[in-house]
C-alpha positions as CSV (number, residue, x, y, z in Angstrom):
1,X,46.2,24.9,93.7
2,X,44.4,26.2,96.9
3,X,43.4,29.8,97.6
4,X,43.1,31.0,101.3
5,X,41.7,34.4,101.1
6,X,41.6,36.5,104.5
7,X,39.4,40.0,104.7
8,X,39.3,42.8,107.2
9,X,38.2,45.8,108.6
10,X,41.2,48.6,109.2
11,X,41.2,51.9,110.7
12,X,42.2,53.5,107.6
13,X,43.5,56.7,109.1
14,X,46.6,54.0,110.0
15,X,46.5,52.4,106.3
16,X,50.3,53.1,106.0
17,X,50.9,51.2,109.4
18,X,48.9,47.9,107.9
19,X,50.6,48.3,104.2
20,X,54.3,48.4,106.4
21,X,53.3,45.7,108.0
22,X,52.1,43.9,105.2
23,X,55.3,44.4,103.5
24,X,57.8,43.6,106.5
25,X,56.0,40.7,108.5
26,X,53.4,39.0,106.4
27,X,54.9,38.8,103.0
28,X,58.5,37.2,104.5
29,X,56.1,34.9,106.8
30,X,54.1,33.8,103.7
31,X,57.7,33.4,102.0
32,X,58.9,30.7,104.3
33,X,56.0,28.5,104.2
34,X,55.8,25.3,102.2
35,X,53.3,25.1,99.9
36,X,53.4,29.5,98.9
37,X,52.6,29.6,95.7
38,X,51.9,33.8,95.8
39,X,49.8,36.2,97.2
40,X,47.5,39.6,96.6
41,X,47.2,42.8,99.2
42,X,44.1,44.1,98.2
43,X,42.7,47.3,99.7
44,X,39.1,49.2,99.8
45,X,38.5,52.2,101.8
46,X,37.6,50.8,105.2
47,X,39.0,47.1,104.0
48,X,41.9,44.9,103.4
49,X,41.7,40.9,101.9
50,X,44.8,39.1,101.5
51,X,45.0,36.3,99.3
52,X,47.3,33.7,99.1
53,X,48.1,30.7,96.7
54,X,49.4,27.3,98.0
55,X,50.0,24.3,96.1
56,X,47.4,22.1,98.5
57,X,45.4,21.5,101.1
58,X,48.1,20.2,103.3
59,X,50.3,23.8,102.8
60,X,47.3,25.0,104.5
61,X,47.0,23.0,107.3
62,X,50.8,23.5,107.7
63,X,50.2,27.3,107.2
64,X,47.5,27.3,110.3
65,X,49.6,25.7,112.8
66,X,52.9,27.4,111.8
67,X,54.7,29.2,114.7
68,X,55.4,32.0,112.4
69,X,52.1,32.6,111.3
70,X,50.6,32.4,114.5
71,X,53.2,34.8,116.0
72,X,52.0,37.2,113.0
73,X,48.6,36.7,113.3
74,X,49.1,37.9,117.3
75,X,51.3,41.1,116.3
76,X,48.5,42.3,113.8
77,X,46.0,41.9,116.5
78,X,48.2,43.6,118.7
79,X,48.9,46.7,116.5
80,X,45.1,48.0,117.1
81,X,44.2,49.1,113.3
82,X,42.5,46.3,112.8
83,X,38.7,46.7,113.6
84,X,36.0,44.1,114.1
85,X,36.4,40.4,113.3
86,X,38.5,39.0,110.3
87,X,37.2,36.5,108.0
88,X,39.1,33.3,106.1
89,X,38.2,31.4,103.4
90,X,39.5,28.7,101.6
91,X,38.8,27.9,97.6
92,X,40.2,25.2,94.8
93,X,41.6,26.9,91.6
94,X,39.3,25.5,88.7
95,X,41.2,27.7,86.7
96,X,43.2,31.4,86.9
97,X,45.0,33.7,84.5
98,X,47.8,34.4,86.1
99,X,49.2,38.1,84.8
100,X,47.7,37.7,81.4
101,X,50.4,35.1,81.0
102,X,50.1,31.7,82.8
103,X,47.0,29.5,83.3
104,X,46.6,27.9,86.2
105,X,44.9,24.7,86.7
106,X,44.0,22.5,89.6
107,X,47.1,20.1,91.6
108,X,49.5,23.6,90.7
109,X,49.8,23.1,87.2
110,X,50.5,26.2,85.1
111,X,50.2,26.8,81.3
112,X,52.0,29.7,79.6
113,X,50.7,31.0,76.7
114,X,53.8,29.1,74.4
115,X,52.6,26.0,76.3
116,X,55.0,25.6,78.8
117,X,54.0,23.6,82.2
118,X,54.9,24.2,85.7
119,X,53.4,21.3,87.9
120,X,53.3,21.5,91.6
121,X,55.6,18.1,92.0
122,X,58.1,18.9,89.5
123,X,58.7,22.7,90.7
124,X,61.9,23.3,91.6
125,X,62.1,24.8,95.0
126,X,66.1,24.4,95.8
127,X,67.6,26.9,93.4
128,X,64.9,27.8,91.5
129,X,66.3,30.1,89.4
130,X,68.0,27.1,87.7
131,X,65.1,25.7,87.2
132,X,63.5,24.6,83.4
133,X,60.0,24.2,82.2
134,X,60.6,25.0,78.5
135,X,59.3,22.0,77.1
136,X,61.9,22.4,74.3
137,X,65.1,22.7,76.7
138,X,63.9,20.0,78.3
139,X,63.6,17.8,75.1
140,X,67.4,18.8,73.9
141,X,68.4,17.2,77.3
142,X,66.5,14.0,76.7
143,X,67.5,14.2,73.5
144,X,71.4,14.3,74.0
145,X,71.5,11.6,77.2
146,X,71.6,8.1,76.6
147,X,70.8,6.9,80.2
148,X,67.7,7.3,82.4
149,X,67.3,5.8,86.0
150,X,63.5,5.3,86.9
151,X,62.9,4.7,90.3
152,X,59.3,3.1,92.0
153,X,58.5,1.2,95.3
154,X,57.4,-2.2,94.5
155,X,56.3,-4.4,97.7
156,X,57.4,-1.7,99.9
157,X,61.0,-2.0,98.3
158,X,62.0,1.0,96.3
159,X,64.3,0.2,93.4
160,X,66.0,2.7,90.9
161,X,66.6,1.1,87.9
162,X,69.8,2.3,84.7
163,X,68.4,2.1,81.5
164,X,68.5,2.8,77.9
165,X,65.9,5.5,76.1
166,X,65.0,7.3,73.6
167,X,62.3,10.5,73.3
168,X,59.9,10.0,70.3
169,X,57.6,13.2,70.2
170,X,56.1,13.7,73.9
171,X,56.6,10.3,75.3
172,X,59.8,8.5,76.6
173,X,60.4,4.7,75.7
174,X,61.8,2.5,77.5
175,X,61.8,-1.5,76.5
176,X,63.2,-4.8,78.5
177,X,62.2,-8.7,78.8
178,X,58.9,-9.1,80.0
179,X,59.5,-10.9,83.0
180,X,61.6,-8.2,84.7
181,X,60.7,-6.5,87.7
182,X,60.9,-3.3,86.6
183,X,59.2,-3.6,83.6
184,X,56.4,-5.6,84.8
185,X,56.1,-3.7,87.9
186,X,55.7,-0.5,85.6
187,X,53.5,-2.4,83.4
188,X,51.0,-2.7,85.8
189,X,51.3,0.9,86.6
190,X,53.1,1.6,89.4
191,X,53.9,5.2,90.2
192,X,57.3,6.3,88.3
193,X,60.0,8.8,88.3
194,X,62.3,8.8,85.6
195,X,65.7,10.9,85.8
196,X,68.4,11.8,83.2
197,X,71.5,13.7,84.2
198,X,74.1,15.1,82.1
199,X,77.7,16.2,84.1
200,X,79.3,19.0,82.1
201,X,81.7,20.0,84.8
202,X,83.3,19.9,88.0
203,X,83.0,22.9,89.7
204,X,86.3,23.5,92.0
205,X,85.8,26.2,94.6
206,X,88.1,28.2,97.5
207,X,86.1,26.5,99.6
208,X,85.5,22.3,100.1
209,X,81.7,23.0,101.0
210,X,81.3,25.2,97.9
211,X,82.6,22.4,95.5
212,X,79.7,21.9,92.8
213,X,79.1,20.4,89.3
214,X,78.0,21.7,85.9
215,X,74.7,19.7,85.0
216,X,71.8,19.5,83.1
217,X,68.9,17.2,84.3
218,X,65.6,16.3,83.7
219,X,62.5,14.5,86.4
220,X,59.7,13.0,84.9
221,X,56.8,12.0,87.1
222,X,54.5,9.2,86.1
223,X,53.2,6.1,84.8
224,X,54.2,4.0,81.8
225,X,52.1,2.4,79.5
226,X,52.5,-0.4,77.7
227,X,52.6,-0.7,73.7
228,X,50.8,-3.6,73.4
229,X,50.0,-4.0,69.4
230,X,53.3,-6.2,67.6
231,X,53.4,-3.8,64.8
232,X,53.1,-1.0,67.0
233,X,55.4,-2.5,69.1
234,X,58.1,-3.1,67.0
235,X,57.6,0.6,65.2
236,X,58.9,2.0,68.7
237,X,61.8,-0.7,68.8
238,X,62.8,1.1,65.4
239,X,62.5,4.5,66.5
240,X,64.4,3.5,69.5
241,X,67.2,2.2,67.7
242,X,67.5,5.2,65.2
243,X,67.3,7.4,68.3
244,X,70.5,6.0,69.5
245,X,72.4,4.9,66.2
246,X,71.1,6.4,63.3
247,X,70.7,4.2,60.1
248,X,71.7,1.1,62.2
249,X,68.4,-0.4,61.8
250,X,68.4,-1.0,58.4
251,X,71.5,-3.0,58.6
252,X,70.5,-5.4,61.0
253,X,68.0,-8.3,61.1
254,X,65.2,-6.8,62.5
255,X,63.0,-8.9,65.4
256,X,61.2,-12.1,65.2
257,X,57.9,-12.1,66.3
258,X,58.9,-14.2,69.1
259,X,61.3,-11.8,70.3
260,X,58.9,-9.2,70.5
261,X,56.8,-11.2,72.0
262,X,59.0,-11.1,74.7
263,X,59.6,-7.8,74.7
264,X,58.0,-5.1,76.7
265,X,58.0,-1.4,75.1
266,X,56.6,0.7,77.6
267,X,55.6,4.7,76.9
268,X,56.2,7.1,79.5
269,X,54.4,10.9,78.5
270,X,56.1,13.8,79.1
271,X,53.2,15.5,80.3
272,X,55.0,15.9,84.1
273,X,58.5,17.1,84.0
274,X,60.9,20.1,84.3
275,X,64.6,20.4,84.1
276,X,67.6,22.2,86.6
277,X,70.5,23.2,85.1
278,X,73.4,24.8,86.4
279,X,76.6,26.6,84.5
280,X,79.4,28.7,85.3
281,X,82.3,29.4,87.8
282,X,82.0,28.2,91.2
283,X,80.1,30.2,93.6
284,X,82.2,31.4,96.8
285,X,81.7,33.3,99.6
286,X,82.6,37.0,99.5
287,X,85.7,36.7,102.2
288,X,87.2,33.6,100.4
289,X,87.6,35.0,97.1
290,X,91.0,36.3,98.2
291,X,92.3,32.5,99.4
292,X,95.3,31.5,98.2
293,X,93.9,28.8,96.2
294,X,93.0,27.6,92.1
295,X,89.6,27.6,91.6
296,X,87.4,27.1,88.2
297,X,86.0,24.1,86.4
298,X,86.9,21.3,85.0
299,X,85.1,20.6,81.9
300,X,83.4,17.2,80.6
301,X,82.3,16.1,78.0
302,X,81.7,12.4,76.1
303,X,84.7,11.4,73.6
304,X,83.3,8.5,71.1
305,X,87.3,6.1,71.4
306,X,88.3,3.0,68.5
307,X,86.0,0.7,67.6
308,X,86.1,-2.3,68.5
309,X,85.5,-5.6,66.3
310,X,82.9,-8.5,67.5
311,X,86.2,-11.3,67.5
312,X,83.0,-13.5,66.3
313,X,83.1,-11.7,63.1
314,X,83.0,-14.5,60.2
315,X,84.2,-12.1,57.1
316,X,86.0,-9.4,56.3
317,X,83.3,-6.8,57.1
318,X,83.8,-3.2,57.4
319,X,81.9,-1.0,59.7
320,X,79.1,1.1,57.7
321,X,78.7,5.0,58.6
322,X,76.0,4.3,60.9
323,X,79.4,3.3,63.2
324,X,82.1,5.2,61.9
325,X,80.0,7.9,61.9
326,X,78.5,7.8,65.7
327,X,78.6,10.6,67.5
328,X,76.5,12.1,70.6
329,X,73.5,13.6,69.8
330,X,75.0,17.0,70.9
331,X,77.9,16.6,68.4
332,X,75.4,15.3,65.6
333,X,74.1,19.1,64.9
């Protein structure tokens, strides 16, 4: 996080010109700048700073040769109560309370006091009031998917890669052959961005452009790391597999040391993520209401059909509860 501070002299006989001003022109100019993070009016007799929080040095650069500000900038000068010449500065956040609630640390990232992050990548700037940093709403997402896509560039190339997971404590797993591109791209650390999406709706509106969908979804930024230990190694395998299917581990041969030898378990930490979500009817304009047309949502959800016997099977084996049991996670509570 960046500040840019800005402080000058006012005739202060026209202090309620400068705080209109403030409030009509600067504050919507600040508003519509990539990169605001916030700002501060301060006042003195005689003086006025304003400072302003941007998530880096670029929003700054974009901030100095923005149309908008610069048109700003020229109206203030133009209005006369400003006296003598203004000063900027421009600091990096070490560290900030934020209104005895949030700590704020350097790149954007913010702390609440219940431990919740807010990172400058993973904000959510479209509709950010369906946005999620509750590291525990973000786990119950994790926790009831069953597929992640992780995307990275390798050679140029970017791929986005389906996969299975599974959430043990603050760290994804992920696991595949050790020859793979993805995995031994990621093993040797290439940037990451893992995604996990759950539809709970289509959203049907008056209007075709209003259409929506009912989600929940979760971005983690990254890198993975590589369990590297066999024991270790194969400890994850297990929590993977009871992640998914409960109790099926203990039913099953478990692996050889040459097959996790070929196995990579990689470890993703959750210590860069946030979650959108959104929920409800759709969202029209005001003069479309009154169409002449059905609009609502069509609910989803996941439905667990018959099993369905391996033909190989070479006895009359019937399916333990770790099968006939299965269930989402979300239905498991």
């Amino acid at each position: 996080m960046i500040v840019r501070t800005w402080l000058t002299r006012i005739d202060e006989s026209r202090a309620a010109e400068y705080a209109e001003f403030a409030q009509q022109r600067s504050l919507p100019m600040f508003q519509s700048q990539p990169g605001f993070a916030g700002v501060l009016f301060g006042a003195q007799p005689g003086n006025r700073v304003v400072i302003t929080f941007w998530d880096d040095s670029r929003a700054i650069e974009a901030l100095d040769t923005s149309e908008s500000y610069q048109a700003t900038v020229a109206a203030i000068e133009a209005t006369g109560f400003l006296r003598g010449q203004s000063s900027v500065e421009v600091f990096e956040v070490q560290a900030a309370m934020l209104d005895g609630k949030r700590l704020a640390l350097p790149d954007g990232r913010t702390v609440d006091k219940e431990g919740n992050r807010n990172d400058a990548r993973t904000r959510v700037k479209r509709s950010p009031h369906r946005a999620v940093y509750d590291q525990d709403e973000i786990n119950e997402i994790l926790d009831e998917g069953i597929i992640a896509h992780i995307g990275f560039v390798d050679d140029g190339q970017a791929y986005v890669i389906p996969t299975l997971y599974a959430r043990v404590g603050e760290r994804i797993y992920i696991h595949g052959a050790s020859a793979g591109r993805a995995i031994r791209g990621l093993t040797e650390g290439l940037p990451a961005c893992l995604t996990v999406t759950l539809t709970d709706g289509i959203v049907l509106a008056r209007s075709a452009v209003n259409h929506s969908m009912n989600y929940r979804s979760v971005v983690v930024l990254g890198t993975c790391h590589p369990i590297e230990e066999s024991d270790q190694r194969g400890a994850a395998l297990r929590a993977f597999s009871e992640r998914l299917i409960p109790g099926r581990w203990a039913e099953v041969r478990t692996p050889s040391r040459e097959e996790l030898q070929g196995t990579r378990v990689l470890a993703m930490d959750l210590s860069e993520c946030s979650a959108k979500r959104r929920n409800g009817p759709p969202e029209d304009d005001e003069a479309d209401y009154e169409l002449p047309v059905w609009a609502g949502v069509i609910p989803l959800r996941t439905v667990v059909g018959p099993i369905i016997t391996d033909p190989r099977m070479t006895g009359e084996y019937e399916p333990s509860a770790a099968v006939t049991s299965w269930r989402p996670t979300a239905q498991r509570r």
